[in-house]
C-alpha positions as CSV (number, residue, x, y, z in Angstrom):
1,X,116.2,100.6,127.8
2,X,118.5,97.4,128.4
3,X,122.1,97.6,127.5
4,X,123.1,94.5,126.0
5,X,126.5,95.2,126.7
6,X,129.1,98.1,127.3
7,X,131.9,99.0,125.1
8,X,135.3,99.8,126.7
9,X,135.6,102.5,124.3
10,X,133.4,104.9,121.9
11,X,134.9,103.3,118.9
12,X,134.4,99.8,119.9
13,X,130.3,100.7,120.8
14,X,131.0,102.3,117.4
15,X,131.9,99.6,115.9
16,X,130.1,97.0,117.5
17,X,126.5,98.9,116.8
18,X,127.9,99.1,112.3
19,X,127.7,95.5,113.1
20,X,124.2,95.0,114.6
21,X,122.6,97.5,111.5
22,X,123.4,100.9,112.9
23,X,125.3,102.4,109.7
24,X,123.9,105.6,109.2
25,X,126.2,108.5,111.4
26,X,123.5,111.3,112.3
27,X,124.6,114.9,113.3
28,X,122.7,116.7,115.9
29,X,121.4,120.1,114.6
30,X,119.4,122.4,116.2
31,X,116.0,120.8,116.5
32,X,116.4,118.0,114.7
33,X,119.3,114.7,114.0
34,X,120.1,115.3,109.9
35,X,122.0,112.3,107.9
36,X,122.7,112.1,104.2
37,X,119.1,111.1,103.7
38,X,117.2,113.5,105.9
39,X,116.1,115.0,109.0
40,X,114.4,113.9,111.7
41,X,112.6,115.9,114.5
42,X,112.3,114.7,118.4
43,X,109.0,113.0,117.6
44,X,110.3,111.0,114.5
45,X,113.4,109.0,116.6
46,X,113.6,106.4,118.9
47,X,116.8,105.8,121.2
48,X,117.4,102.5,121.3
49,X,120.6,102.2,123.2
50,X,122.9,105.1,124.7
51,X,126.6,104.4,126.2
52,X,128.0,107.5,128.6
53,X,132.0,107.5,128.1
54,X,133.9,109.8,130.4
55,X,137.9,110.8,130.0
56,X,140.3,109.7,132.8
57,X,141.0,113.2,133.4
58,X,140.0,115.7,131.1
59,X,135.6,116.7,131.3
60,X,136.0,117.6,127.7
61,X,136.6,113.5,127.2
62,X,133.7,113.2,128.0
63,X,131.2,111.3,125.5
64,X,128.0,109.5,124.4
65,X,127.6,107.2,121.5
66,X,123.8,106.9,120.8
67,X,122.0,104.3,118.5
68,X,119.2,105.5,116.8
69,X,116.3,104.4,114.9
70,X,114.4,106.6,112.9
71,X,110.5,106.4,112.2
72,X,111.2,105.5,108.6
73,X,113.8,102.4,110.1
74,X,116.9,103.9,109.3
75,X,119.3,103.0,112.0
76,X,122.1,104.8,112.8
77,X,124.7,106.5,115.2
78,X,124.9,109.9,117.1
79,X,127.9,110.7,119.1
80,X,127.9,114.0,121.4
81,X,130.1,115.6,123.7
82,X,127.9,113.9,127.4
83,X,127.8,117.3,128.8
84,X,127.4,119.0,125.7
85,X,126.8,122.4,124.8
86,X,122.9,122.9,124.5
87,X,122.8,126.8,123.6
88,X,121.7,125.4,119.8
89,X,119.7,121.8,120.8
90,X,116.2,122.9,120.9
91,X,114.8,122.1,123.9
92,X,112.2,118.5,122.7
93,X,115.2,117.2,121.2
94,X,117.6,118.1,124.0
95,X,114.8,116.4,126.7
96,X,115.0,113.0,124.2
97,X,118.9,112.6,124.2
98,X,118.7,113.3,128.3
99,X,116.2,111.2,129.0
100,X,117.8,108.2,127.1
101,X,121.0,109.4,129.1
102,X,119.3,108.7,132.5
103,X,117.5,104.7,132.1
């Protein structure tokens, strides 16, 4: 994965990625990311792009802003806490969203 460029902040990659086609915002549930239209397991996304953010001082700034097609072409938007809690991310989805954090 090649990032094109990197946003100063989330909402600028935010809005930046609305502008390239990524309009749908996805949630992260447990095993699965859910939008108005659906939900989509580990298998069924791909990660096109992920930008880390991290606050000045405060760990708890910390971010990542995550753009998402789905296996249907829906594109879209997930934004997590970086070190985010895991105790309900099941464990295929949580390996997807990490391994799109590291390239």
């Amino acid at each position: 994965m090649t990032h094109k460029t990197h946003y100063e902040t989330v909402s600028k990659a935010i809005e930046e990625l609305r502008k390239q086609g990524f309009t749908t915002d996805f949630n992260l549930e447990e095993n699965a990311i859910v939008c108005n239209v659906g939900k989509f397991g580990a298998n069924e996304l791909d990660v096109v792009d992920v930008y880390r953010y991290e606050g000045d001082s405060d760990p708890g700034d910390e971010a990542a802003v995550y753009a998402i097609k789905s296996s249907n072409g829906l594109r879209g938007i997930l934004v997590t806490g970086y070190g985010a809690s895991s105790e309900n991310t099941s464990s295929e989805m949580l390996r997807k969203l990490t391994k799109a954090n590291r390239e």
